[in-house]
N, C-alpha and C positions, 0 to 999 in steps of 0.2 A: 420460639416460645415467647409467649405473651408476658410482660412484666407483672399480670396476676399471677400468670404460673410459676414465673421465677418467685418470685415473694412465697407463692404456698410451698413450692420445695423445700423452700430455706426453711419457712417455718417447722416443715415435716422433720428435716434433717436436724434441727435446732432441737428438736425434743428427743433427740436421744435414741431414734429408730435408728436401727440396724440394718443396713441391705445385708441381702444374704450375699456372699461372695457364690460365683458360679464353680462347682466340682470341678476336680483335677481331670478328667475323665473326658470334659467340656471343654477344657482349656486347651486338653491335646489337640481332641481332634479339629478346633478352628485352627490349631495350627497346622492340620496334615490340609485343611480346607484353603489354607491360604497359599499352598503353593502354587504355583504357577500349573504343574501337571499334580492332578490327585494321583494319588497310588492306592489304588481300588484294592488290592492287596494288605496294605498296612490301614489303612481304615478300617477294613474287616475285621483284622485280628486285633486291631484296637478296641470294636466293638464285643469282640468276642470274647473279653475279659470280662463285661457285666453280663452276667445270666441272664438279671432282669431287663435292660437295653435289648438284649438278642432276641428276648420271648415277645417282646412287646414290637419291636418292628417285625417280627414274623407275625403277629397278629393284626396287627391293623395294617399290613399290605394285603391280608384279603379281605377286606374290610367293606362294606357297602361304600364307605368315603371315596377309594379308591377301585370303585369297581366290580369288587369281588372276584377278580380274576387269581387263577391257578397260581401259588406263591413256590416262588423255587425253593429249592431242597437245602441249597447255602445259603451266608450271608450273604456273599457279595453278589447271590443273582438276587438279595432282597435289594444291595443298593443300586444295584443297576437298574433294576426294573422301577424302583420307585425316584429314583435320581437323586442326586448328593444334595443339594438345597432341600427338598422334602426331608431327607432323612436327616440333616441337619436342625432342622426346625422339629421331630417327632422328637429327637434326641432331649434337648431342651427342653419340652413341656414336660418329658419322663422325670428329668433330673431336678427339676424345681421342687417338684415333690420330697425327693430324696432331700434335698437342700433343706429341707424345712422340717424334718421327721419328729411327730410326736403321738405317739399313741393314745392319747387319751380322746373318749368319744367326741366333742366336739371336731376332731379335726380329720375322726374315721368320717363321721358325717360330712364335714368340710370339702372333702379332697372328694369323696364318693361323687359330691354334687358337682364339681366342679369338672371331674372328669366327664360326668355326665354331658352336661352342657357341649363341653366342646366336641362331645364323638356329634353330636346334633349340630354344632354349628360346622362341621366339616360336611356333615353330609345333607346339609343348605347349600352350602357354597357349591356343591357337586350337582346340586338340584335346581341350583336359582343362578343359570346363565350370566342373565343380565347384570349379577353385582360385580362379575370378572375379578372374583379371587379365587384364589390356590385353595383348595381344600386344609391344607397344611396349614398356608398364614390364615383360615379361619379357626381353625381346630387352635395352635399355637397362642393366637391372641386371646380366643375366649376361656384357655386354659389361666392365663397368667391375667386373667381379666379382674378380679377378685383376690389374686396373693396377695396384694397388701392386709388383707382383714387377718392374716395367720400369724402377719410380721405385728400388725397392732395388736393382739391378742397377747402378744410375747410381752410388748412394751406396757400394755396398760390392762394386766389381768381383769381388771369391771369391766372393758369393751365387752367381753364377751356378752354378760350379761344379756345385751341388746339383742341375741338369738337365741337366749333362754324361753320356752314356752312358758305358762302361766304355771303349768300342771310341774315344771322341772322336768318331764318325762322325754325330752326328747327338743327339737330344734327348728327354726322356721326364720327364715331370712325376712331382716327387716329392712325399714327406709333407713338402709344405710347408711344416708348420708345425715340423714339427723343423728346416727348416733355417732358419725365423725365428729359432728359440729359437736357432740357432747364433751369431744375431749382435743376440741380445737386442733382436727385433724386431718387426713382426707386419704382414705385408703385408694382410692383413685392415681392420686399424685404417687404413694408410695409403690403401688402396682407398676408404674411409667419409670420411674428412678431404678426399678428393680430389670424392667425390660431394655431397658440401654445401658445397664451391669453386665450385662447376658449378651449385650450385642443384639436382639433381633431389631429387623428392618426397621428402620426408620418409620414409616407410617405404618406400622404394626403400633412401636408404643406409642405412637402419639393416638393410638385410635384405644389401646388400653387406658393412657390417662384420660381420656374422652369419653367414655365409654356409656356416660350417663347425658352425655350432649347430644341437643336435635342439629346443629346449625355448625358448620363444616367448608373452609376454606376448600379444601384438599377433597374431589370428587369420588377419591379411592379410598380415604380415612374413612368417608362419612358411609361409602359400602360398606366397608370392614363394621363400624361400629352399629348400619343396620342388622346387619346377621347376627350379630352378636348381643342385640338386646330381643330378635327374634328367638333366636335360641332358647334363650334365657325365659321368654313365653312359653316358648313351648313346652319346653321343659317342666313349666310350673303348671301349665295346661295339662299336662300327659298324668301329673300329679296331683289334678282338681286343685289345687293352692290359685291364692290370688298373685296377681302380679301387678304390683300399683305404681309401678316406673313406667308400665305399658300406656296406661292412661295418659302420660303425659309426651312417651317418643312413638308409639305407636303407628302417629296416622306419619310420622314423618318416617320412621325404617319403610313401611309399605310403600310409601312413595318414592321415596328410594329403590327401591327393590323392583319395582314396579308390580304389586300384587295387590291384590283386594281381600275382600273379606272371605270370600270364597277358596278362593287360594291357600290362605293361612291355616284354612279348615282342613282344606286337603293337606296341606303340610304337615298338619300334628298326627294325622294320621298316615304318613307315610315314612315317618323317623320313626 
């Protein structure tokens, strides 16, 4: 980490922002993860104490992400067939949700769009060879890719404002990062502070706090973080909305990616 980024942490953590702590639920199961032999057994029935966990890896293990192949009848032929790191990281992106629960419309909209995004950037990464990631660590990253805006929202009720539409009727993502800079902040950073609370991989957050960067040490970060501002086109593409962060990483995710303008076409239309 760079000493600009050290300095913006501090500054983030200086104002009073909250990381959310990761659920008890989370905690276990990295510990049944971390033993030496998993017990495919006790994971299961650990899982099988949230409703919501059990319904949501039996859905997206038939998922186009992963194939849409035939999903077993139990848990534990869901985590065999998908493997303990996938269903580690699907775990995660569920539970951050939970971590964060508020029912008022901005964050039905919030959460809606976001899960959005990542069912798309999971089934990029299934679609686009060449960027050699996990359909998981793309879905995971571009899920947790934007929670800092839910955690700034808590700490500085006007943030919101910045996704209010003119009409009040409803919501539209802006240049976010102006309106970080409105309150001397950077939802980016706290997104990354929030992904290494949580344990995911190492170049997962670093490509979360990146996320709006062309220019990339790390030749796997800088994949991760094409797919994940792909998505995010797409997504707003499949929506008719503009996407004006495209303008600017655009020609460099495709090159990344190695895709053209052709391609990208065919990609909105095949998520």
């Amino acid at each position: 980490m760079s000493q600009i980024e050290i300095f913006t942490a501090a500054q983030v953590l200086d104002s009073g922002i909250k990381i959310p702590s990761p659920p008890t639920l989370l905690t276990e199961l990295n510990s049944l993860l971390d033993a030496p032999d998993v017990d495919i057994g006790k994971l299961a029935a650990l899982i099988s104490r949230d409703a919501g966990a059990t319904a949501m890896l039996f859905k997206l293990a038939g998922s186009p992400m992963f194939g849409g192949r035939k999903v077993p009848d139990a848990i534990d032929g869901v985590i065999n067939m998908l493997g303990l790191s996938v269903v580690a990281d699907l775990l995660r992106g569920m539970m951050l949700r939970a971590a964060m629960p508020n029912e008022a419309p901005f964050y039905i909209w919030f959460w809606e769009r976001s899960d959005a995004i990542a069912d798309i950037a999971g089934q990029l990464a299934s679609k686009i060879r060449s960027a050699r990631i996990s359909p998981s660590h793309a879905r995971l990253a571009t899920l947790f890719m934007d929670c800092g805006v839910a955690v700034l929202t808590t700490r500085f009720p006007d943030y919101l404002q910045g996704f209010e539409t003119p009409t009040g009727q409803g919501y539209l993502w802006p240049k976010v990062r102006q309106t970080d800079a409105q309150f001397n902040t950077n939802h980016a950073v706290v997104g990354g502070l929030i992904a290494k609370h949580w344990k995911l991989p190492e170049y997962v957050c670093e490509a979360i706090q990146k996320h709006h960067d062309t220019d990339f040490e790390s030749p796997q970060v800088g994949s991760l973080v094409a797919l994940m501002q792909l998505a995010t086109y797409v997504y707003q593409q499949k929506r008719h909305n503009e996407d004006p962060s495209w303008d600017i990483c655009g020609a460099s995710a495709m090159e990344r990616l190695q895709l053209n303008d052709d391609d990208v076409l065919d990609l909105i239309d095949e998520v």
